[in-house]
ROTOR-770871 format. One record per residue (C-alpha): z, y, x. Coordinates in Angstrom, 1 decimal. Example, Ala and Ser with C-alpha at 12.3 -4.5 7.8 and 13.67 -1.06 7.14 Angstrom:
residues 2
SITE pz py px
SITE 7.8 -4.5 12.3
SITE 7.1 -1.1 13.7
END
This chain:
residues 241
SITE pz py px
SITE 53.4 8.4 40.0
SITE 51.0 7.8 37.3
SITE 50.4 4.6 35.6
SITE 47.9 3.8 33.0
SITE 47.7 0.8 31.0
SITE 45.0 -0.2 28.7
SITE 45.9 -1.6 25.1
SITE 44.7 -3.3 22.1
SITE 46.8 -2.7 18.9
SITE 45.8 -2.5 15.1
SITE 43.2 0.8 15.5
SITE 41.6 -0.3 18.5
SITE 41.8 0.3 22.4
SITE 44.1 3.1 23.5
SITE 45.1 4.1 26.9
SITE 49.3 4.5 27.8
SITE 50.3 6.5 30.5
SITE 53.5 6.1 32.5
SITE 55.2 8.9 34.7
SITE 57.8 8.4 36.7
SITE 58.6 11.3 39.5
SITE 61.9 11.6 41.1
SITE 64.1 13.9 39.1
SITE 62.8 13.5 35.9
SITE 63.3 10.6 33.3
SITE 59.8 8.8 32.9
SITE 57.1 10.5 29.9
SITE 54.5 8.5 28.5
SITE 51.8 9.4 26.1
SITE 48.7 7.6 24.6
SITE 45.3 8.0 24.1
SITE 41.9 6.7 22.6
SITE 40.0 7.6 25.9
SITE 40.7 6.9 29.4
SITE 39.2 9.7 30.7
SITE 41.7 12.1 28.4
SITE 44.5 9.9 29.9
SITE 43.4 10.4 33.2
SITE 43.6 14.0 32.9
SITE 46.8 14.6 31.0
SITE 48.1 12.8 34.3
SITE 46.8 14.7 36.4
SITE 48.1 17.9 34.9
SITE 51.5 16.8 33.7
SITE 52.0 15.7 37.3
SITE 51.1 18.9 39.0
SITE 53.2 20.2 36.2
SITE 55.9 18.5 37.5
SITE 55.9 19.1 41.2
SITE 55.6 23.0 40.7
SITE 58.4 22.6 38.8
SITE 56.7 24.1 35.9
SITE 57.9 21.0 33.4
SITE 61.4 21.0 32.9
SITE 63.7 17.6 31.6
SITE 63.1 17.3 27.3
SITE 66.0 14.5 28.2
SITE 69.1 17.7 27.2
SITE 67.4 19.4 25.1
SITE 67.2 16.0 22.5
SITE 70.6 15.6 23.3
SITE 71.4 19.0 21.6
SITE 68.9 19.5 19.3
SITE 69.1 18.2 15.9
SITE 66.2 17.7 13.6
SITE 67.9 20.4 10.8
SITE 67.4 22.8 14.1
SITE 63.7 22.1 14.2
SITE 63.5 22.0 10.4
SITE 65.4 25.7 10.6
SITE 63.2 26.8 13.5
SITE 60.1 25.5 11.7
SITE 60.9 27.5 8.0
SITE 61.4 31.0 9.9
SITE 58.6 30.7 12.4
SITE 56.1 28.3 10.8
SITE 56.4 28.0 7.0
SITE 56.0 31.9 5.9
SITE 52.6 32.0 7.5
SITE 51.4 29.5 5.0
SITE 50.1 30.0 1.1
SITE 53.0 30.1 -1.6
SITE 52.0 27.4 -3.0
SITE 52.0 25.6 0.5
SITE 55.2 26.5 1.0
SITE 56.7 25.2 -2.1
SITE 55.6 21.9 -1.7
SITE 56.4 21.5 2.2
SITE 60.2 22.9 1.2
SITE 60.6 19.7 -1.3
SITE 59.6 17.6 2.1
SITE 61.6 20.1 4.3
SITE 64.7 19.8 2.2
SITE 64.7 15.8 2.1
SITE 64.4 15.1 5.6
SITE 67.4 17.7 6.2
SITE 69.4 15.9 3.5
SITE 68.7 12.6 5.3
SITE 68.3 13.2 8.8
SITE 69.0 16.7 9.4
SITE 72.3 15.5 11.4
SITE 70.7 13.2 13.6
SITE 70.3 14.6 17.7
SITE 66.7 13.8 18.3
SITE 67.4 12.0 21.4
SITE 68.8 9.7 18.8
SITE 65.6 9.4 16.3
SITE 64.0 6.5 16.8
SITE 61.0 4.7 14.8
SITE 63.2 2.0 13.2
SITE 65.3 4.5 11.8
SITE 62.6 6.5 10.5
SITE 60.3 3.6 9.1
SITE 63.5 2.4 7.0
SITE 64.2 6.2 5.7
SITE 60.7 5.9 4.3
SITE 61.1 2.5 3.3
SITE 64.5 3.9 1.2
SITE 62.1 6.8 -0.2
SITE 59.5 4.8 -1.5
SITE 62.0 2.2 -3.4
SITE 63.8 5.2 -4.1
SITE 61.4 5.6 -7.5
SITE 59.8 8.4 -9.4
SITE 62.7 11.2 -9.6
SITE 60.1 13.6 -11.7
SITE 60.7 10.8 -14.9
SITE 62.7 11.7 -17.7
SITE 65.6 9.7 -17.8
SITE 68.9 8.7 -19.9
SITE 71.7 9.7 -18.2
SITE 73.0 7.3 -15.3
SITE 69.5 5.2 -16.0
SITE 67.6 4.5 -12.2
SITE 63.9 5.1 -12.1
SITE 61.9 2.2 -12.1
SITE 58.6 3.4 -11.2
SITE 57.8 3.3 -7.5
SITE 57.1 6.7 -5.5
SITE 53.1 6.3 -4.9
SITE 51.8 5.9 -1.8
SITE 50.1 9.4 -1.9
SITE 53.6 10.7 -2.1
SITE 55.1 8.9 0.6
SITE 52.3 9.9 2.8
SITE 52.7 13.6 2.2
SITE 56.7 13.3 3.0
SITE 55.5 10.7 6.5
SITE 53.5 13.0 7.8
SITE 55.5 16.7 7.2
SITE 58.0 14.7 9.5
SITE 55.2 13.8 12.0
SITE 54.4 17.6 12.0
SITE 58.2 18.1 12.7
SITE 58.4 16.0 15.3
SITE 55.1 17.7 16.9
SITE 56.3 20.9 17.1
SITE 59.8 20.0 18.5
SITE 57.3 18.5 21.2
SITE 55.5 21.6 21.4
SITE 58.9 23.7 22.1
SITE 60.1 21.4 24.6
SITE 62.6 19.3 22.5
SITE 61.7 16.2 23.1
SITE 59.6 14.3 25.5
SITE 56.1 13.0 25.0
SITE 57.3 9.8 23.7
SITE 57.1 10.7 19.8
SITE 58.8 8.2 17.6
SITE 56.4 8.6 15.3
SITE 53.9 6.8 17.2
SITE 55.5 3.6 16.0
SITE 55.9 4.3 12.3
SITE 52.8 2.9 10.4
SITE 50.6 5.3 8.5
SITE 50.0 5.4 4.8
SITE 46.3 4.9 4.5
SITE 44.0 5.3 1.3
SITE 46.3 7.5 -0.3
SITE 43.6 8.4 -3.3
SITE 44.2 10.7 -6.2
SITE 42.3 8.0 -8.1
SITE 44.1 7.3 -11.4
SITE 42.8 4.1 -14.2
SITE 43.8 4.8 -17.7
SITE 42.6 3.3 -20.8
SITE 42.9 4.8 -24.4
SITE 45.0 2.8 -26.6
SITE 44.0 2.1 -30.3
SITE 45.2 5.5 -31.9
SITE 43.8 7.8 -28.8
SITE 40.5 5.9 -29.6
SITE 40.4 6.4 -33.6
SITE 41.5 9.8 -32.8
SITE 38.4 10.3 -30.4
SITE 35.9 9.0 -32.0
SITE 37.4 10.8 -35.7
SITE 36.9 14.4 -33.9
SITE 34.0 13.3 -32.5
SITE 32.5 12.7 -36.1
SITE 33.7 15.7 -37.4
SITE 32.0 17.6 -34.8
SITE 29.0 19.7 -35.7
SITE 26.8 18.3 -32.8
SITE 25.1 14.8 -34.2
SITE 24.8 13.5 -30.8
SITE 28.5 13.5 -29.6
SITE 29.6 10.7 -31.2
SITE 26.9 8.1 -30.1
SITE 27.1 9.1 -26.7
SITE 31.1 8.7 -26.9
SITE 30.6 5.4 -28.4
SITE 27.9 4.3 -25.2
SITE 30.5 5.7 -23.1
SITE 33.3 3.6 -24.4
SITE 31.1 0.1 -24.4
SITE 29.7 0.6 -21.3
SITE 31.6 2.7 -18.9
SITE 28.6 4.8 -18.2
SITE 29.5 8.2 -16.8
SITE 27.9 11.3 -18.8
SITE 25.1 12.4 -16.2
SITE 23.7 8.6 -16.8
SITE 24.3 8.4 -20.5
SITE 22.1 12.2 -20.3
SITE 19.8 11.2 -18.4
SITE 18.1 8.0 -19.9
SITE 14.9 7.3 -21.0
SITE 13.5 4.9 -23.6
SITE 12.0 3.6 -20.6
SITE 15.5 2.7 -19.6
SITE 16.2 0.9 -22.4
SITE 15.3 -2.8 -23.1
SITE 16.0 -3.1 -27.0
SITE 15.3 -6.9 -27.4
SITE 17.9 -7.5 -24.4
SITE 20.0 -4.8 -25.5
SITE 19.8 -3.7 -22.0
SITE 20.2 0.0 -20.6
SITE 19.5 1.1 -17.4
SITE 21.0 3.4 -15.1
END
């Protein structure tokens, strides 16, 4: 029989549903709307008494995640670009290295949030260091993200082949959010010479006051273009954007 209980977490009100049917070990899911968690009840039970759902409770017992990481590079990664597939085996390769071992039955969201926690303190590995010398710059959050959610992709197609249950332990790993490839840099003193030297030296007379505006004011190019005396207020020493 079905149970649905409504709940209020961090991202709002979602809707759990509870199963439990004699002869199979209870599935839950969630959802955002009721009316989607009425009807996944609805189906997974009929499922169920036809006998067309079968326990996910043996198969997590056997199944590792290295055999969904193997299933998922011959049946899922060759469909994707090259370039794809390059970067998705640097992800592939570190969750086998770290949790490749581990039955799925076993996989929990503890263990998973502090496997990512070990990544991100982990460091930079792409730095050039001295030999035996630990990285000190942190993995950025855009990074972590990509490797959180390969193994959220994982984890949804062992789902989808029957693996494991509906309860994902995914659900209760946090997300990485505002993962921007928004970077702030300043020039220091010899960048800035050597800017505004070339700049000089160029043929067009215009370059280097505009670089200059650019530099004082933080004015993008399309603005600095774009004005008009009537933007400017001389007396103030005002412009206008």
């Amino acid at each position: 029989m079905a149970t649905i209980q409504k709940r209020e977490g961090k991202n709002g009100q979602t809707y759990r549903v509870m199963i439990r049917m004699h002869g199979y070990p209870p599935v839950q899911r969630s959802f955002k709307r009721l009316t989607d968690a009425k009807a996944w009840a609805q189906e997974t039970e009929l499922g169920m008494r036809r006998g067309d759902i079968r326990s996910t409770a043996s198969e997590a017992k056997k199944r590792t995640l290295g055999d969904v990481i193997e299933k998922y590079k011959e049946d899922i990664l060759p469909h994707k670009a090259p370039s794809s597939q390059r970067v998705e085996t640097t992800y592939l390769n570190h969750w086998e290295r770290e949790l490749g071992e581990y039955a799925l039955s076993f996989l929990t969201h503890e263990i998973i949030s502090r496997k990512i926690a070990q990544l991100t303190n982990a460091g930079d590995q792409r730095a050039q260091l001295e030999d035996g010398e630990k990285p000190t710059k942190p993995k950025s959050r855009k990074t972590v993200k990509h490797y959180r959610d390969n193994l959220e992709i994982l984890l949804k197609f062992a789902q989808k082949w029957g693996w494991i249950g509906s309860a994902n332990p995914m659900e209760g790993v946090n997300r990485i959010t505002k993962a921007t490839k928004e970077r702030v840099r300043f020039l220091d003193d010899d960048e800035r010479k050597a800017i505004l030297a070339a700049c000089k030296a160029s043929p067009n007379k215009q370059l280097y006051p505009v670089v200059v505006f650019a530099l004082s004011t933080g004015a993008r190019k399309n603005e600095i273009l774009k004005l008009t005396l009537r933007d400017l207020d001389l007396e103030r020493q005002v412009a206008v954007t």
